[in-house]
C-alpha positions as a Markdown table, in Angstrom:
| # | Residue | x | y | z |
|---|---|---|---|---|
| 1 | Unk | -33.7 | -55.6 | -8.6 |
| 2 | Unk | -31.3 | -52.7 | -10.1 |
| 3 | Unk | -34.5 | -50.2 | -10.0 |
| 4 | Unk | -34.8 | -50.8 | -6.8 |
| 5 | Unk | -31.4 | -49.4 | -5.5 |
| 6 | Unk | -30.6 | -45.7 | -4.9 |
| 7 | Unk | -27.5 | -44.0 | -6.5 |
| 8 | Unk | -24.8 | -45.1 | -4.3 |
| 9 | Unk | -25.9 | -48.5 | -4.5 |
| 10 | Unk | -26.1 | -48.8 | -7.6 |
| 11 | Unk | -22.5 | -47.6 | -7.9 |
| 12 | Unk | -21.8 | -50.6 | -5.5 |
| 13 | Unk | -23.7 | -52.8 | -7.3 |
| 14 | Unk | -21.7 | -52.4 | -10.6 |
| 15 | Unk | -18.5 | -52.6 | -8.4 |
| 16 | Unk | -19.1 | -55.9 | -7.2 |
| 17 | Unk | -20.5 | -56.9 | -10.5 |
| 18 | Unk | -17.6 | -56.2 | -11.9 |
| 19 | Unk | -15.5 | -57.9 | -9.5 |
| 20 | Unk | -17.7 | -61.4 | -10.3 |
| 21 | Unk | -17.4 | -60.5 | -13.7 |
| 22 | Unk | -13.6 | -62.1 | -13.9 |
| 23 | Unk | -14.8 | -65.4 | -13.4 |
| 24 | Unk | -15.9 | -66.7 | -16.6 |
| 25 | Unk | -17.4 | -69.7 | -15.8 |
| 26 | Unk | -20.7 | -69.5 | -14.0 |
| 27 | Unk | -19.9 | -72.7 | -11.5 |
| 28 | Unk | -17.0 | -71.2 | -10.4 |
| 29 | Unk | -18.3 | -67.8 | -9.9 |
| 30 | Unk | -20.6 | -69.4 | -7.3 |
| 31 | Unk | -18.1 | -71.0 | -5.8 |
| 32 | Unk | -16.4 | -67.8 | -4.9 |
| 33 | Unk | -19.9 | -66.0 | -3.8 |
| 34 | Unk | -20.4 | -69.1 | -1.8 |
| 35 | Unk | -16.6 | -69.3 | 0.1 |
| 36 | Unk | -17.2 | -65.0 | 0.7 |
| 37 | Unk | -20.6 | -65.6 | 2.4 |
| 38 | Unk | -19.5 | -68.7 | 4.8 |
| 39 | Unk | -16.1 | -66.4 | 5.2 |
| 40 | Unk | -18.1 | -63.6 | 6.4 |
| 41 | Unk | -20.7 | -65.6 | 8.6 |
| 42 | Unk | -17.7 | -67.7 | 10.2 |
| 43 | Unk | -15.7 | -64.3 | 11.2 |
| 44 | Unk | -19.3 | -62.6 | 12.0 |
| 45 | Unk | -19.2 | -65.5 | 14.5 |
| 46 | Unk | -16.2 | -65.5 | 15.5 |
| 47 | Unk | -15.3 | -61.5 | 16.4 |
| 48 | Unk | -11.7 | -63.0 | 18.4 |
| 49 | Unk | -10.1 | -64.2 | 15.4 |
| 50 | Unk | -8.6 | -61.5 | 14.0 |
| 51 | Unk | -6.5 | -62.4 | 10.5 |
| 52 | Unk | -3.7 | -60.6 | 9.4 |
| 53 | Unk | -2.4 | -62.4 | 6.5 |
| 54 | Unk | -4.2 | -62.1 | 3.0 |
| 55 | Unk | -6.9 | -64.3 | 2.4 |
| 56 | Unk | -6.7 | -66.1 | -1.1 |
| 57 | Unk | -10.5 | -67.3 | -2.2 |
| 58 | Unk | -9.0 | -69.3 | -5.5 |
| 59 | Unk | -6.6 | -70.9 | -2.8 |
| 60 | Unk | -9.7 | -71.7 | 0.0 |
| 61 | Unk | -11.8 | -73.2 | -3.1 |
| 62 | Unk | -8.8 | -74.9 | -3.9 |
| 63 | Unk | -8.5 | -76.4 | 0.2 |
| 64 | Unk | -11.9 | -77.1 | 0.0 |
| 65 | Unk | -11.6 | -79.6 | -3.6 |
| 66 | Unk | -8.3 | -80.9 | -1.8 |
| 67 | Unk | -10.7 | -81.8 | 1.3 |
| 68 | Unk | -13.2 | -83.1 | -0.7 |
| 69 | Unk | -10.8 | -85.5 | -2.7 |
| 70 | Unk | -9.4 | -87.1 | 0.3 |
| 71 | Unk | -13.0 | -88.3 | 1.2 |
| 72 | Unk | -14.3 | -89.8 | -1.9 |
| 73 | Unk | -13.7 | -93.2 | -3.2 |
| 74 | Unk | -11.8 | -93.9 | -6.2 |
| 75 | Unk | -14.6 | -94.5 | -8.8 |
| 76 | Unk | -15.8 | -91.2 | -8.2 |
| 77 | Unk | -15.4 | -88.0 | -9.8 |
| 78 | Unk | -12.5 | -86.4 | -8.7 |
| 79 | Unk | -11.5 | -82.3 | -8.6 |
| 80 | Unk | -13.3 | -79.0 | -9.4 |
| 81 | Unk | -16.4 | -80.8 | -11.3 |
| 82 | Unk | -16.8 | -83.4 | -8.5 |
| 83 | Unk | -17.1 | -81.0 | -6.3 |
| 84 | Unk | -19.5 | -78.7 | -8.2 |
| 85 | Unk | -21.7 | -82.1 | -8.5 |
| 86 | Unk | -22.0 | -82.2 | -4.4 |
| 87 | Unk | -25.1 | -80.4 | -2.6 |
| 88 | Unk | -25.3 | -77.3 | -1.5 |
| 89 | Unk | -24.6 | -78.5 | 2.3 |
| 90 | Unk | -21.8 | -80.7 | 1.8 |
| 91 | Unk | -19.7 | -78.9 | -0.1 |
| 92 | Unk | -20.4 | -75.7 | 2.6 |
| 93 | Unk | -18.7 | -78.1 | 4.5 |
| 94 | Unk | -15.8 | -78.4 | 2.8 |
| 95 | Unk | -15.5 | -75.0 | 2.3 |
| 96 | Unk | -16.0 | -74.2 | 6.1 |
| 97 | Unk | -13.7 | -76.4 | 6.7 |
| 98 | Unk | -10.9 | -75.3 | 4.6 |
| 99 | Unk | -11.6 | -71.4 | 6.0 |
| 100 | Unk | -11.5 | -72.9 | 9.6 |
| 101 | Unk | -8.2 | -74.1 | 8.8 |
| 102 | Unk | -6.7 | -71.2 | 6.6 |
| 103 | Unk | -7.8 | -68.7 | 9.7 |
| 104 | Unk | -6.2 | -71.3 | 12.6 |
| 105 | Unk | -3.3 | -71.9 | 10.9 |
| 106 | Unk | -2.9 | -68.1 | 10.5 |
| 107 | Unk | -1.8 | -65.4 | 12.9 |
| 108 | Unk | -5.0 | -64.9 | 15.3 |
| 109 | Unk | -5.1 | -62.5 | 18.5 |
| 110 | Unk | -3.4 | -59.0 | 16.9 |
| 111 | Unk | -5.2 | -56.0 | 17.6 |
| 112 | Unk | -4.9 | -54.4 | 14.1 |
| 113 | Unk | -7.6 | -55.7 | 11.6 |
| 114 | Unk | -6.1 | -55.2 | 8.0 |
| 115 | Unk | -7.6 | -58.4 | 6.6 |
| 116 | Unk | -7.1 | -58.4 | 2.9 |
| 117 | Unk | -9.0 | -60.4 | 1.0 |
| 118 | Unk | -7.4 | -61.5 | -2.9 |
């Protein structure tokens, strides 16, 4: 809880509050907390891939729907609300998935470590 935190967390706290803050809808704003935390276990895991390029997270979640749509069958729900209807596990998938390929297809193996994240 907020009580909980000392000064300088707090001042986090509110920081990346207001960062989620943007994101209006409350789906939406989970997907992003749930592509940063699967981004940051899969480079915690990974300590050789070293991205230069700026990371997009509207442009992973939008990978990861892309994936997802190429898997489903016609009479099902297609795009951004499909995907927000999957379970927790598959649509981790998806999103792994579309970071796996956003950091391959990127430059990996520089020594400099300026990762941006938008």
């Amino acid at each position: 809880t907020i009580r909980m935190h000392e000064p300088f967390e707090l001042s986090f706290y509110h920081l990346v509050e207001s960062f989620f803050a943007q994101y209006q809808d409350s789906c939406y704003r989970h997907l992003v907390i749930r592509v940063l935390t699967i981004l940051a276990i899969v480079i915690k895991r990974n300590p050789e891939i070293q991205y230069r390029q700026e990371i997009c997270i509207e442009g992973l979640i939008a990978e990861s729907v892309s994936l997802f749509e190429r898997n489903i069958s016609a009479g099902e729900d297609r795009g951004i609300q499909g995907f927000h209807r999957l379970s927790c596990r598959t649509s981790d998938s998806y999103i792994g998935r579309a970071i796996v390929n956003t950091l391959l297809c990127g430059e990996i193996g520089h020594n400099q470590t300026d990762c941006k994240i938008q």
